[in-house]
NURO-492107 format. One line per 4 residues: number of its first residue (from 1); their letters; for each residue x, y, z of N, C-alpha, C. Coordinates in pm, whole numbers, plus 32768, in hexadecimal, padded with zeros to 4 digits. Example, Ala and Ser with C-alpha at 12.3 -4.5 7.8 and 13.67 -1.06 7.14 Angstrom:
BEGIN
1> AS> 8527,7DC7,830C,84CE,7E3E,830C,8528,7EB6,830C  8505,7F1F,82C4,8557,7F96,82CA,850A,8003,8313
//
This chain:
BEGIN
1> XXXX> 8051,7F8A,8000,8000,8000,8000,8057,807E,8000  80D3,809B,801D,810A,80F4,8041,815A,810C,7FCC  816E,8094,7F90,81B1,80C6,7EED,8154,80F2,7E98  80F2,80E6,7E88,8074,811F,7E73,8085,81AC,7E73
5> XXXX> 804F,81C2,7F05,8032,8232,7F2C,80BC,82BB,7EE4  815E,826B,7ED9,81A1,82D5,7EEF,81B0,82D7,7E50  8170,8263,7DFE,818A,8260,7D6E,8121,8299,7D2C  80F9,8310,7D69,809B,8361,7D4E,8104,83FB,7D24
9> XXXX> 8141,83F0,7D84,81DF,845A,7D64,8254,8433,7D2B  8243,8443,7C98,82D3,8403,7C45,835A,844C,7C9C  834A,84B5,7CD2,83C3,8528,7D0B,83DD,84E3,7D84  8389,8479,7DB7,83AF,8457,7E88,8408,83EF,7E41
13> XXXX> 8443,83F7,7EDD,84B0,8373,7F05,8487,833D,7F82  8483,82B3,7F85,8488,8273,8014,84CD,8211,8035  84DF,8217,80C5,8552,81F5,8102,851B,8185,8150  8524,80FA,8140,850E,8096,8183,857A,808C,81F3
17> XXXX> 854F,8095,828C,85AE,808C,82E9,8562,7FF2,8327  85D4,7FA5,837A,85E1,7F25,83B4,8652,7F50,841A  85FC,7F56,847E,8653,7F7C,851C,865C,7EE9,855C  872A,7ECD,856E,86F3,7E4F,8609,86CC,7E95,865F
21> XXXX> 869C,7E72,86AE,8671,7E77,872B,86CB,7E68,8790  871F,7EAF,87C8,878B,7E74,885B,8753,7E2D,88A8  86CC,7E3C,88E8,86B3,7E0A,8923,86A0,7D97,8914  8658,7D5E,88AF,8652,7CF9,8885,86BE,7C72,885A
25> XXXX> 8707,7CCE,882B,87B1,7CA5,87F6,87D2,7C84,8883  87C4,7CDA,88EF,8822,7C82,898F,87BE,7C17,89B2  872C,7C02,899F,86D7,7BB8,89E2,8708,7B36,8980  86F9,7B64,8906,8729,7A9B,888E,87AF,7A65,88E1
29> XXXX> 880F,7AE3,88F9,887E,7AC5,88F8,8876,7A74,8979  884E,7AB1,89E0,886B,7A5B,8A66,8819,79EF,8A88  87A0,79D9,8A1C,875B,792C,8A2B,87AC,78DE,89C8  87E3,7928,89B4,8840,78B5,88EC,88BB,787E,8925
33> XXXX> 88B7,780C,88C2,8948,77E8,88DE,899F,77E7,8873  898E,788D,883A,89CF,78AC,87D8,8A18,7931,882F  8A7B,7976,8829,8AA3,7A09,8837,8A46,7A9B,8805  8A87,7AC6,883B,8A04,7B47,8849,8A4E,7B7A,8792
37> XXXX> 8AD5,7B71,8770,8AD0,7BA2,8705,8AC6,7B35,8690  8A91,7ABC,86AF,8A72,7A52,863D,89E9,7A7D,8647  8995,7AAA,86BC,88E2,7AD1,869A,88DC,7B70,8655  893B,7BAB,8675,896E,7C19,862C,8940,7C11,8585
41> XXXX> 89A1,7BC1,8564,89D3,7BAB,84F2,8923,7B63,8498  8935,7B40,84E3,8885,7ADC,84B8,87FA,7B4D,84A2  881D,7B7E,84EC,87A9,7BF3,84FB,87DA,7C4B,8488  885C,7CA0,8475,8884,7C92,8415,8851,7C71,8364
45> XXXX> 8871,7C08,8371,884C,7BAE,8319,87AF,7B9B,8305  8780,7B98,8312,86DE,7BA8,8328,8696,7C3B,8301  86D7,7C96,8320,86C1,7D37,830C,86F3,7D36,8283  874C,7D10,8249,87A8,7D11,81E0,874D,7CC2,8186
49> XXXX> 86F6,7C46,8191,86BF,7C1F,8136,85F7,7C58,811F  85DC,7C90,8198,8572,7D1E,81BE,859A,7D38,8149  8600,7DDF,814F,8602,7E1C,8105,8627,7E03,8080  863F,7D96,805A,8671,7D8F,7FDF,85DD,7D67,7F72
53> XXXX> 8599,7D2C,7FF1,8527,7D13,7F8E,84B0,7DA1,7F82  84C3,7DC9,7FFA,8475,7E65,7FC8,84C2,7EB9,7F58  853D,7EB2,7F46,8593,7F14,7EEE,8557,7EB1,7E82  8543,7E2D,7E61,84E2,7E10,7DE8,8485,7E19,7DD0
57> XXXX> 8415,7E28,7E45,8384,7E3B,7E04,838C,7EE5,7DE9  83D0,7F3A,7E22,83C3,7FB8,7E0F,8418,7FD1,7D7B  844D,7FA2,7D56,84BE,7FA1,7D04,8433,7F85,7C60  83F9,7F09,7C91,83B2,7EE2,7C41,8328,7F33,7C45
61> XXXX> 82F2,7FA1,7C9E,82B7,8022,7C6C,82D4,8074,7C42  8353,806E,7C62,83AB,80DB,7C0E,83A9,815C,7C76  83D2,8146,7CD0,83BD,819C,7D37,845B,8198,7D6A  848C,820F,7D84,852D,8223,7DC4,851D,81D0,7E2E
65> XXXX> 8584,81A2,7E5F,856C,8148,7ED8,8625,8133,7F09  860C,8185,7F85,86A7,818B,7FFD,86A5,8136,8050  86F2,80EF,8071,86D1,8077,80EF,8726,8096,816B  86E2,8086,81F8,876E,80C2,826D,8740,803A,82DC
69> XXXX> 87CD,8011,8319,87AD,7FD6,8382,87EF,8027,83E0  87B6,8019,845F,87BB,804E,84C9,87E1,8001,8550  87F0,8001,859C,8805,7FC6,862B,87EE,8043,86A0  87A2,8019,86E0,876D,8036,8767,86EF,8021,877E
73> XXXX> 8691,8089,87C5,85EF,8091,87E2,85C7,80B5,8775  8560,804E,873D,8534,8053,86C3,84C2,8112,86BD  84AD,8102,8708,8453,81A9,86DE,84C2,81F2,86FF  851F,8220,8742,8587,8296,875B,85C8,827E,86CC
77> XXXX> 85F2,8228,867F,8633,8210,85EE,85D3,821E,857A  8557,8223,858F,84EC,8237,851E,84E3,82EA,852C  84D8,830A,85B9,84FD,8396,85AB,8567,83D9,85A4  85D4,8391,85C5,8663,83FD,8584,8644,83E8,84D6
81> XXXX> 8660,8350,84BA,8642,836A,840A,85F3,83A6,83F6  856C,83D1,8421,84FD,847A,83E5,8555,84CB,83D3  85B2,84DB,8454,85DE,855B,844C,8640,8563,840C  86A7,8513,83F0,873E,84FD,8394,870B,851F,8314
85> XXXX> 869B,84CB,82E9,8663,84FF,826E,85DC,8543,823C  85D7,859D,8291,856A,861D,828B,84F1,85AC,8255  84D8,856E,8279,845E,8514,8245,83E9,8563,8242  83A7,8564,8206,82F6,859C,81E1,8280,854A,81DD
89> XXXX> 82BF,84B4,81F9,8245,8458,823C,8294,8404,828C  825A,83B8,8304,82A3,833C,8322,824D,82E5,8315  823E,826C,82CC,81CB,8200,82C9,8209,81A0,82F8  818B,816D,8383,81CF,80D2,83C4,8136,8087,83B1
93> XXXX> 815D,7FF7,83E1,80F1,7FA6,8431,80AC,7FDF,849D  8020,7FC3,84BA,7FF5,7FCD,8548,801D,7F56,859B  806D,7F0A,856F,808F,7E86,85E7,811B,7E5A,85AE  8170,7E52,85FF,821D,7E0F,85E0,8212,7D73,85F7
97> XXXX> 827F,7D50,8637,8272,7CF8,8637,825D,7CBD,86E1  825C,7D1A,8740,820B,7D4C,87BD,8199,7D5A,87AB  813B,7D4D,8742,80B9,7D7B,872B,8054,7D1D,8796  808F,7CD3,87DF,8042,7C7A,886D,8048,7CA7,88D5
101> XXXX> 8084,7D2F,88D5,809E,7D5D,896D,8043,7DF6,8960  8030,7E03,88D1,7FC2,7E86,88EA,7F24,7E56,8884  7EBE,7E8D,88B0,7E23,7E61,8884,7E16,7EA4,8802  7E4E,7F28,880C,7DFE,7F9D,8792,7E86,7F9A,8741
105> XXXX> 7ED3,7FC6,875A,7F65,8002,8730,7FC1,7FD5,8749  8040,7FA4,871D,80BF,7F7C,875A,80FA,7FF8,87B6  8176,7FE9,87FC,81A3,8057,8880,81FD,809C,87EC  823E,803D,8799,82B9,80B9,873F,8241,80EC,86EF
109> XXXX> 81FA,80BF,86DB,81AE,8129,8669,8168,818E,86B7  80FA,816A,8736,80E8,81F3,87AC,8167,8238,87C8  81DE,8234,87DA,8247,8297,87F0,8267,82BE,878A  8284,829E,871C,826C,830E,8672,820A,835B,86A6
113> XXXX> 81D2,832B,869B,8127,8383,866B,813B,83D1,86D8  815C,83F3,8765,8182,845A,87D0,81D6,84A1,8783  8245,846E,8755,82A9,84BC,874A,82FC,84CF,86AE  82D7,84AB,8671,8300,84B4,85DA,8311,856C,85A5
117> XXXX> 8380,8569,8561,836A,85E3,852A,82FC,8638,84B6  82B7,85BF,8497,8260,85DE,8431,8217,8597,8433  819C,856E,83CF,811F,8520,83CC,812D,849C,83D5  8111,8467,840A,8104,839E,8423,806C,8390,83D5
121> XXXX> 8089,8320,837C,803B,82C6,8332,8059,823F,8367  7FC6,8213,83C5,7FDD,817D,83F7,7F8E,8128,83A3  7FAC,80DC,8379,7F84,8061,8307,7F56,7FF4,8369  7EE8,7FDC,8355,7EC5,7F51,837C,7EE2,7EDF,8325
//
């Protein structure tokens, strides 16, 4: 829906971001009996094959398409990238992959939507 929406503007660019999660990254790491930088690397790897397939379906609307990974708190990194790149929309999910711990909204998409520098578009 969102390639859609931005392939309405031949002039936009969008920026598919894939944040680890630290927190998450220490919680795999310390039930695993892998190293915190082999779940690193995995997570990694996983973000890396994310974005590669959005840089194709966007690619295949023909829509510019930037890809960023990130590491830390997934909403404090959705809002520095607004702000690194003057963004003029941010479009997320209403549910991550936490979407069991909130009823209406996920908590990173309610803390965008507090605090984003510009308009949030939540996609169901």
């Amino acid at each position: 829906m969102a390639l859609r929406i931005i392939g309405l503007c031949p002039a936009c660019k969008m920026t598919v971001l894939y944040v680890i999660d630290k927190l998450v990254l220490n919680e795999l790491a310390r039930f695993s009996k892998h190293s915190q930088k082999e779940v690193d690397a995995e997570l990694e790897e996983q973000g890396r094959r994310y974005l590669e397939l959005a840089r194709k379906d966007a690619e295949h609307q023909s829509v510019a398409v930037g890809c960023q990974t990130r590491r830390g708190n997934p909403f404090e990194e959705v809002i520095a990238a607004a702000n690194d790149l003057s963004a003029d929309l941010i479009v997320m999910g209403h549910t991550g992959r936490h979407g069991t711990s909130r009823v209406l909204i996920g908590s990173v998409t309610q803390r965008v939507l507090d605090y984003a520098p510009c308009p949030v578009l939540v996609m169901k």
